[in-house]
N, C-alpha and C positions, 0 to 999 in steps of 0.2 A: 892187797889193800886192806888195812886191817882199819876199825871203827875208829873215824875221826872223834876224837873227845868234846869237840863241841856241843853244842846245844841243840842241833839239829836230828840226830839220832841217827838210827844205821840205815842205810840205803841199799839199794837191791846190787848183789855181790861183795858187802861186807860181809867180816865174820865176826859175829859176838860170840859171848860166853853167855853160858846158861847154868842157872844157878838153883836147884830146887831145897827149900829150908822145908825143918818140922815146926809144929806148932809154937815149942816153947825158943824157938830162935835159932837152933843148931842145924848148921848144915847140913845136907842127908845128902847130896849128891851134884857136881858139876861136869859140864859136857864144855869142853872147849873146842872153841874153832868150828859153828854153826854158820853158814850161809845165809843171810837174808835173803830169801826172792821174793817177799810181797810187805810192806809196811803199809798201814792204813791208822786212821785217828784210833781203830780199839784194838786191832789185829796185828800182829805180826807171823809170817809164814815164811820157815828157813826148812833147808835142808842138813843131816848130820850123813856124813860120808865116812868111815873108816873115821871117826872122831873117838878123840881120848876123854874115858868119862873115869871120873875119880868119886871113888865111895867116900865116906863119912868115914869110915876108918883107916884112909890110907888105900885101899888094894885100888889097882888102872887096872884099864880094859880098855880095849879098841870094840867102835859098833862092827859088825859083822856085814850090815848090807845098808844101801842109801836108806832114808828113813824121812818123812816129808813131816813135820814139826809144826803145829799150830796153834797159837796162842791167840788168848781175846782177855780184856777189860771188864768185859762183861761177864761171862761166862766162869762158873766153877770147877771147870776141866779144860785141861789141854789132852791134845791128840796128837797122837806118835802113830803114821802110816809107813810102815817096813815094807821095804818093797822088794820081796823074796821070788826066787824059782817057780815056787807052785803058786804063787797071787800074792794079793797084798794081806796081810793082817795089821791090827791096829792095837795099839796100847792106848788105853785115855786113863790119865791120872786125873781122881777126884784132888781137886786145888785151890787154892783162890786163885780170882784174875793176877795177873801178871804186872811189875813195876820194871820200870826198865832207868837204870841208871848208866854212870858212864862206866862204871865196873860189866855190868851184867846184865840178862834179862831174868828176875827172878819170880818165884813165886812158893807158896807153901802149900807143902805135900800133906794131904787129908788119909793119904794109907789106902782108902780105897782106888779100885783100879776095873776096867771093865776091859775083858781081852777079847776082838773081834776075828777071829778064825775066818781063813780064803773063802771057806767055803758058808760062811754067814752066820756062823756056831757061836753063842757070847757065853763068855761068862764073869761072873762079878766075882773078883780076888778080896783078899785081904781084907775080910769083914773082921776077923778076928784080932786080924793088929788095928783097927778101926775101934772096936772095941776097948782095949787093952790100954791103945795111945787116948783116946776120949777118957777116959775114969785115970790117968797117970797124968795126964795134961789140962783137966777138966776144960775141956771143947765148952763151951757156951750153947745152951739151947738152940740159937738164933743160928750156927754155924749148922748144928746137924739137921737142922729143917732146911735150909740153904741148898744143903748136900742131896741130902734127899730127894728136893725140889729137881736139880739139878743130874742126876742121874737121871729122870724121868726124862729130861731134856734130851740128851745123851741118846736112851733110848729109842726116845721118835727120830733121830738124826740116823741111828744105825739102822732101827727100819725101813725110813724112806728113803735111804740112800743119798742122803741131804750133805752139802759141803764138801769136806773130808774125807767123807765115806760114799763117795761117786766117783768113781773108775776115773770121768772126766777128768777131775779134779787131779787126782794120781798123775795122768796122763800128761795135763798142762805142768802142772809144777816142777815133774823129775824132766820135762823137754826143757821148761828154761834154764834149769839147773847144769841138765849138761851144754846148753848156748853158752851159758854164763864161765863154764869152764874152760869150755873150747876160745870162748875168746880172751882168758886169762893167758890161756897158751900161747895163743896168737903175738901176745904183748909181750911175752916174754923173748920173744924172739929177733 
């Protein structure tokens, strides 16, 4: 079942496309063939399986493990939970909220990135091309207080184990994921 083009938006076991831009409009990266498993008025929460992500210059690459995807409206980061071997880690790209048209779900990448390690280890990436892209793209004041702000957010969620980053969470999303498969199979038969 691929995203009916309607007005309605994607529903839980379509697959959209995901679209991340940079500041000045150019695309920096798409992930096709994402899972919906939760839509809400500000949220959306899909899964990427063995999905084909395409750089800004051309080079594909297949994801290597499920990876549980979660976007908000509100919020200046999305969350990328890999769900590996030795536990889960987590990628959050600093962003804006998220627009979803009948193309894509997209949103623009701020460079920074916060990498959360199995074992609860962070770190903040790409302050330098944050840097680099803010004085080449001149970011707006009102953006990098935003960011700011919003890393700060980010962090009290990684500490208290809030949302995304609660095992629970992990736990329900990759079960419906594989219900949602299993009963794709079913219908194909």
């Amino acid at each position: 079942m691929s995203l009916n083009k309607s007005s309605r938006g994607p529903r839980e076991g379509d697959f959209i496309t995901i679209k991340s831009y940079k500041h000045d409009g150019s695309l920096h990266r798409t992930w096709r063939d994402t899972m919906v498993l939760k839509t809400s008025e500000n949220a959306i929460i899909g899964l990427n399986d063995h999905t084909l992500v395409t750089e800004d210059d051309g080079r594909r690459w297949v994801t290597r493990e499920p990876a549980i995807v979660y976007f908000h409206k509100k919020y200046w980061f999305n969350i990328i939970a890999m769900i590996r071997d030795n536990g889960v880690s987590y990628y959050c790209n600093l962003a804006s909220p998220f627009v979803l048209d009948k193309e894509a779900l997209k949103y623009i990448d701020y460079d920074l990135d916060i990498k959360v390690f199995p074992d609860g280890e962070k770190h903040l990436l790409d302050a330098d091309e944050y840097a680099a892209h803010s004085k080449k793209w001149h970011y707006p004041p009102e953006i990098d207080k935003i960011l700011k702000a919003h890393v700060k957010i980010l962090v009290d969620w990684i500490n208290e184990n809030t949302g995304p980053f609660s095992q629970g969470y992990v736990d329900i999303w990759y079960a419906r994921y594989q219900y949602l498969m299993q009963e794709r199979l079913k219908d194909r038969r």
